[in-house]
N, C-alpha and C positions, 0 to 999 in steps of 0.2 A: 839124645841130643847130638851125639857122635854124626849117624848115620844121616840126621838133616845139615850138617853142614856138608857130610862128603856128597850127599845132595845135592846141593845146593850150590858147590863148587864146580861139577861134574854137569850141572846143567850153565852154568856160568861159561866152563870152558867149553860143550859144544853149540851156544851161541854166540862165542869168540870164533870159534869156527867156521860156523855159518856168515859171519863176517867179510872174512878173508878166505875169496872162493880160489882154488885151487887152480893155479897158470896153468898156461899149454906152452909146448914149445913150437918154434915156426910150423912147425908140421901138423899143429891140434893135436899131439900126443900130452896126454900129462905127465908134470914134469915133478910132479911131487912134492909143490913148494906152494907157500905161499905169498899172495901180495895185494897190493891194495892201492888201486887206478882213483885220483881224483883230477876235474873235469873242472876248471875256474875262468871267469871272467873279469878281466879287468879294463877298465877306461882309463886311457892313460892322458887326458887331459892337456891332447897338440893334435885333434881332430883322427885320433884311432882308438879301436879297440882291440885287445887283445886274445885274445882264448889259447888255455893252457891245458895241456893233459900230465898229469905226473906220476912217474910210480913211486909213490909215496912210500911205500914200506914191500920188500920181499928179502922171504927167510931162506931164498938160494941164489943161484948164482943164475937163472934163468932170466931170458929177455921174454918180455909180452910184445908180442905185433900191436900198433896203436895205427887206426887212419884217426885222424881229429878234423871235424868240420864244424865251420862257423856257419852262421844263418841270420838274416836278417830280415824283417819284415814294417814297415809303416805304423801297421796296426799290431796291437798282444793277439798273437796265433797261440791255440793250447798244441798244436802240432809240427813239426819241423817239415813236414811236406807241404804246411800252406804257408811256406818263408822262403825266401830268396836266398840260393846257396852262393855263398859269397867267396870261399876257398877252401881245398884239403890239402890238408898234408900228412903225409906216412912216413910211419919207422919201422923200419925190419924186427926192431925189440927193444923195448925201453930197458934199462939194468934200473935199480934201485937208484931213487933219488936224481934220475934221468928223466927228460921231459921232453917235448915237443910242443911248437909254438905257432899259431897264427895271428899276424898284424895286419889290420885291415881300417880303411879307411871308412868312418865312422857315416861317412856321407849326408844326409839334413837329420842326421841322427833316426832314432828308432828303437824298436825293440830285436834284441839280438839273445842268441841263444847256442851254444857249441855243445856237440855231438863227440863221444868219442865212440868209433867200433873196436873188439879186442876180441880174441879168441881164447875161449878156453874148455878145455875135452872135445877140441873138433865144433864146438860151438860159437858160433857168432853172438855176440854180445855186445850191448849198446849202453850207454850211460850219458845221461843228459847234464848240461850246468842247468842253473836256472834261468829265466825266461828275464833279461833286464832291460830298463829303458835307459838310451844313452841319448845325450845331446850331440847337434854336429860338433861339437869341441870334443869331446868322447867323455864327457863328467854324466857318471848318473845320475837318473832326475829321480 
């Protein structure tokens, strides 16, 4: 019974793992820590929307490189190259619990969707929010 729970705990903690993929530092060297990038949208209900990247949790002192881009399109697109890139903005390195933000004018409203790129082991990496519809006020429909 022992040996199924040290099991079971062992594969518990290397799918905690596999969670929380392993930073780079500016350079794409790894930095030996770990963290964990989320990617959200909000309608802020005075004709904008917002899109937010955050780094929600890291176990060192390492910043992640974040570009964040918003996207809009008329119609639901399953892809962000058949959408309207509406702005980016970049940060040298999020630290934990540090974010980057874009406010964009919601325009006859639409379907909107934010991108974040990050690097990690020299690797380019992408993370989507979801795909939402907002009115021209920026209230989800």
């Amino acid at each position: 019974m022992k040996k199924a729970v040290f099991a079971l705990a062992a594969a518990i903690a290397a799918a905690a793992v596999a969670l929380f993929p392993a930073c780079s530092d500016a350079d794409g060297n790894a930095a030996g820590t770990f963290c964990f990038l989320s990617v959200r949208l909000k309608g802020n209900g005075d004709g904008t929307v917002t899109a937010v990247a955050i780094n929600e949790f890291n176990t060192g002192g390492t910043k992640l490189p974040v570009t964040l881009c918003l996207y809009r399109s008329e119609e639901y697109e399953e892809n962000t190259q058949d959408m309207q890139l509406l702005e980016t903005a970049e940060s040298d390195g999020l630290a934990m619990n540090e974010k980057i933000e874009i406010v964009c004018s919601a325009d006859a409203g639409g379907y909107f969707c934010a991108r974040a790129d990050y690097t990690i082991n020299g690797e380019t990496r992408q993370i989507f929010s979801d795909m939402v519809h907002y009115s021209a006020e920026g209230t989800r429909l």
